[in-house]
C-alpha positions as CSV (number, residue, x, y, z in Angstrom):
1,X,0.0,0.0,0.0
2,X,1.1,3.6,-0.4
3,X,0.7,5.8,2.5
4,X,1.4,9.4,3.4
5,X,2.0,10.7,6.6
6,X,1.6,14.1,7.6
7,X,2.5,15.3,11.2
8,X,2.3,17.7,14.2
9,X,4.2,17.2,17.3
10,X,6.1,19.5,19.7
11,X,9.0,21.4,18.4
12,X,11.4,19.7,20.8
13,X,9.8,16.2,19.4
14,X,9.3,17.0,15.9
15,X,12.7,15.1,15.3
16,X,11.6,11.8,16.9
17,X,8.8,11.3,14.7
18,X,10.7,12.2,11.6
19,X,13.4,9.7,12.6
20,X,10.4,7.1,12.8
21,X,9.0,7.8,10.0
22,X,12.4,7.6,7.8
23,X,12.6,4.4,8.9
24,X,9.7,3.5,6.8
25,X,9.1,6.3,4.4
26,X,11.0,9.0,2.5
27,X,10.6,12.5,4.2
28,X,9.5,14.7,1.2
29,X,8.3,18.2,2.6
30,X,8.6,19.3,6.5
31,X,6.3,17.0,8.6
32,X,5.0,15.2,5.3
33,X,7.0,11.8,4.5
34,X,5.3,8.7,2.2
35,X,6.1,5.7,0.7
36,X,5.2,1.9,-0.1
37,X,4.7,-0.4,2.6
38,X,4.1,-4.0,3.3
39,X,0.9,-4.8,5.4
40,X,3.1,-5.9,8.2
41,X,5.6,-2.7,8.1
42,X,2.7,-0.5,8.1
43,X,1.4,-2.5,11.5
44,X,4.7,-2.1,12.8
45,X,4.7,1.3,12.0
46,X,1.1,2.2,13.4
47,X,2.4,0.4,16.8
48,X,5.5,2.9,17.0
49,X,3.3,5.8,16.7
50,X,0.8,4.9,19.2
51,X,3.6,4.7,21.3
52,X,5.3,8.0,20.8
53,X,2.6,10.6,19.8
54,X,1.7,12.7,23.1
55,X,-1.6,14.3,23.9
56,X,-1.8,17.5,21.6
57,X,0.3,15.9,18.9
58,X,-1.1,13.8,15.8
59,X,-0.2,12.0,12.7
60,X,-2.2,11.5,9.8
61,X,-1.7,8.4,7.9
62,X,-3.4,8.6,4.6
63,X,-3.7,5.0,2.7
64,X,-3.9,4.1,-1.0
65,X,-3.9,0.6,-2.7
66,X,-0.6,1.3,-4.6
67,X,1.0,4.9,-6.1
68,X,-1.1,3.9,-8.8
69,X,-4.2,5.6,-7.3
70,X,-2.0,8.6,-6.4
71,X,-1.9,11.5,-8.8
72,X,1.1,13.6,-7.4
73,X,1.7,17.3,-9.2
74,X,5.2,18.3,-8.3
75,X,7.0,21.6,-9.0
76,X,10.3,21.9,-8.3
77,X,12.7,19.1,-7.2
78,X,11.0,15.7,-6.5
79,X,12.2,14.5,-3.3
80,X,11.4,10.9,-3.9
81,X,13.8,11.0,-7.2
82,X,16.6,10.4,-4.6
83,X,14.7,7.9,-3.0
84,X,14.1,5.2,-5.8
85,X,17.7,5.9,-6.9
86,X,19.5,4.7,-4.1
């Protein structure tokens, strides 16, 4: 499945989740990352979370079938060019 995550966490904390989330995903604008994932990474990753999100913080997950049901406009510099490269 594809999945985007955006974010919102304390300023002091915002670096944790981003570390998390790189682990999984490519980080593509500030608090935004996204990616393909397995069923079982995304469990894994929905577990980690839970676990580190705080009251007054969130993350979104959005989920599609595949990047084939995503229709992604970029200007500029593609962040996830880097990404499929490596």
């Amino acid at each position: 499945m594809y999945v985007i995550a955006v974010y919102d966490m304390e300023a002091e904390r915002t670096q944790l989740m981003l570390s998390l989330l790189r682990r999984y995903l490519t980080h593509v604008q500030n608090s935004v990352c996204e990616g393909e994932l397995t069923d079982a990474q995304y469990a894994v990753l929905t577990e980690e979370i839970e676990e580190t999100v705080k009251p007054n913080e969130s993350v979104i997950l959005y989920q599609l079938r595949d990047d084939n049901w995503l229709n992604r406009k970029i200007y500029g510099s593609d962040p996830m060019d880097d990404h499929r490269l490596i």
